[in-house]
ChimeraX commands (.cxc) that place a marker at each C-alpha (Angstrom):
marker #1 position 10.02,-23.98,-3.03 radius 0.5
marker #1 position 11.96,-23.75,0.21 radius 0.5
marker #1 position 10.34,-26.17,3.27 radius 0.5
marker #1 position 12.69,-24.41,5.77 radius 0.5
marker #1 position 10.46,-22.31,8.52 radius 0.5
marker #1 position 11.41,-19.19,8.09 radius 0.5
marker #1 position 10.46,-18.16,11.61 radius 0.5
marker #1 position 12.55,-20.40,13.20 radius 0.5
marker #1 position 15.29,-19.49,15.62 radius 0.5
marker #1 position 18.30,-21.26,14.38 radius 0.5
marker #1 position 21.58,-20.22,15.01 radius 0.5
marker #1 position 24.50,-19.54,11.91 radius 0.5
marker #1 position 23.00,-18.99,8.55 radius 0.5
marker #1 position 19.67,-20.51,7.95 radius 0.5
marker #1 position 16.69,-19.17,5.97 radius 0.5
marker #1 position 15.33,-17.37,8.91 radius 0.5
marker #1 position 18.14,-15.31,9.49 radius 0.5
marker #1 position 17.56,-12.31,7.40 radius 0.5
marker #1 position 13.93,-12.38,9.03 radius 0.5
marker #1 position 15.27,-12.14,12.70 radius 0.5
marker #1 position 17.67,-9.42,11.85 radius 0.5
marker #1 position 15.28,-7.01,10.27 radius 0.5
marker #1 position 13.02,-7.60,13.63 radius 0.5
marker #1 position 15.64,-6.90,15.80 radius 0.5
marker #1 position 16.96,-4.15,13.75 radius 0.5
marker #1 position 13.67,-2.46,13.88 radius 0.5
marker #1 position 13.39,-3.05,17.77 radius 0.5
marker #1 position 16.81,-1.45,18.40 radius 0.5
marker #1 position 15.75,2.17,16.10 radius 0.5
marker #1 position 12.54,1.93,17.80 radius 0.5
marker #1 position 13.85,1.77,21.34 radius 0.5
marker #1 position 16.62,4.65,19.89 radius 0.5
marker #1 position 13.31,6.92,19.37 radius 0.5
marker #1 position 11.67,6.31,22.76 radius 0.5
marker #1 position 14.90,7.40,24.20 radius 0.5
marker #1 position 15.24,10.16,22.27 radius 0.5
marker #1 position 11.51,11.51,22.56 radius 0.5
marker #1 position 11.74,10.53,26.38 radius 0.5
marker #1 position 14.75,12.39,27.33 radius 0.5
marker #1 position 14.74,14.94,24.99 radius 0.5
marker #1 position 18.78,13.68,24.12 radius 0.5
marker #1 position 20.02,11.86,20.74 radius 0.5
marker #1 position 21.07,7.96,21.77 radius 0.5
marker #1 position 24.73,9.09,21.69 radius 0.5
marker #1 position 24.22,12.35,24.28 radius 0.5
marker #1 position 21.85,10.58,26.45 radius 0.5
marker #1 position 24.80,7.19,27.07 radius 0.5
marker #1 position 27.80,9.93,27.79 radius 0.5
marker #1 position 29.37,9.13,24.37 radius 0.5
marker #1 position 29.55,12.96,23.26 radius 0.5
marker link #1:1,2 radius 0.2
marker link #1:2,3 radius 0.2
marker link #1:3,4 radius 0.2
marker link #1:4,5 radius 0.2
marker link #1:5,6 radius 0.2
marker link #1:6,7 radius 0.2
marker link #1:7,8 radius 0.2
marker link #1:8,9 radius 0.2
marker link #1:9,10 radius 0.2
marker link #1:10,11 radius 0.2
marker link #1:11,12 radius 0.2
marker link #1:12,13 radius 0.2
marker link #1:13,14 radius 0.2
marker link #1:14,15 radius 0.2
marker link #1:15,16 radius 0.2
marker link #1:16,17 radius 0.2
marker link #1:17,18 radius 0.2
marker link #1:18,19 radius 0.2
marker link #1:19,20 radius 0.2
marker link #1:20,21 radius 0.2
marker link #1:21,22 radius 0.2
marker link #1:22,23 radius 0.2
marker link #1:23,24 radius 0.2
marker link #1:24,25 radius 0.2
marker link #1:25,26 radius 0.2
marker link #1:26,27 radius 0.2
marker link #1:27,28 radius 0.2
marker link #1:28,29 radius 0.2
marker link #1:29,30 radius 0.2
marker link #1:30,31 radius 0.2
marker link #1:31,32 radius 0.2
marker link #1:32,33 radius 0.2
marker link #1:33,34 radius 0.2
marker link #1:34,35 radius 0.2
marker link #1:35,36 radius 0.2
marker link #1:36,37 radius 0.2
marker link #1:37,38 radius 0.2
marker link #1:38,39 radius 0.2
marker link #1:39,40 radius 0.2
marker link #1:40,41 radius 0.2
marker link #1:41,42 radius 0.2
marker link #1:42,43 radius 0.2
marker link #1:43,44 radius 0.2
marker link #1:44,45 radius 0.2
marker link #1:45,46 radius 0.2
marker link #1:46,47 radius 0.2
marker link #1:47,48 radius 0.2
marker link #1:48,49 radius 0.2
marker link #1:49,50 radius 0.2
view
C-alpha cells in the first residue's frame, strides 16, 4: 500500500496531485456558476471575451 499522504501539497508529480486538481477543478466550475447565476452572463460574455 502507498505511505505517501495523499493530501499533501507537494509540488511536480506526487500522489496527491490528482487529488488537488480535481479540488481546484471543482472550485473553478463552481465559481463559473456563481458568476453566471449572479450576472445573468455565461463566464465568456460576462469577461468581454465575446
Amino acid at each position: 500500500m502507498d505511505n505517501d499522504n495523499r493530501n499533501a501539497w507537494k509540488w511536480g508529480f506526487s500522489a496527491g496531485a490528482e487529488n488537488w486538481n480535481g479540488r481546484l477543478a471543482m472550485l473553478g466550475f463552481v465559481a463559473a456558476l456563481i458568476v453566471e447565476f449572479v450576472s445573468g452572463q455565461g463566464i465568456l460574455h460576462f469577461l468581454g471575451l465575446t
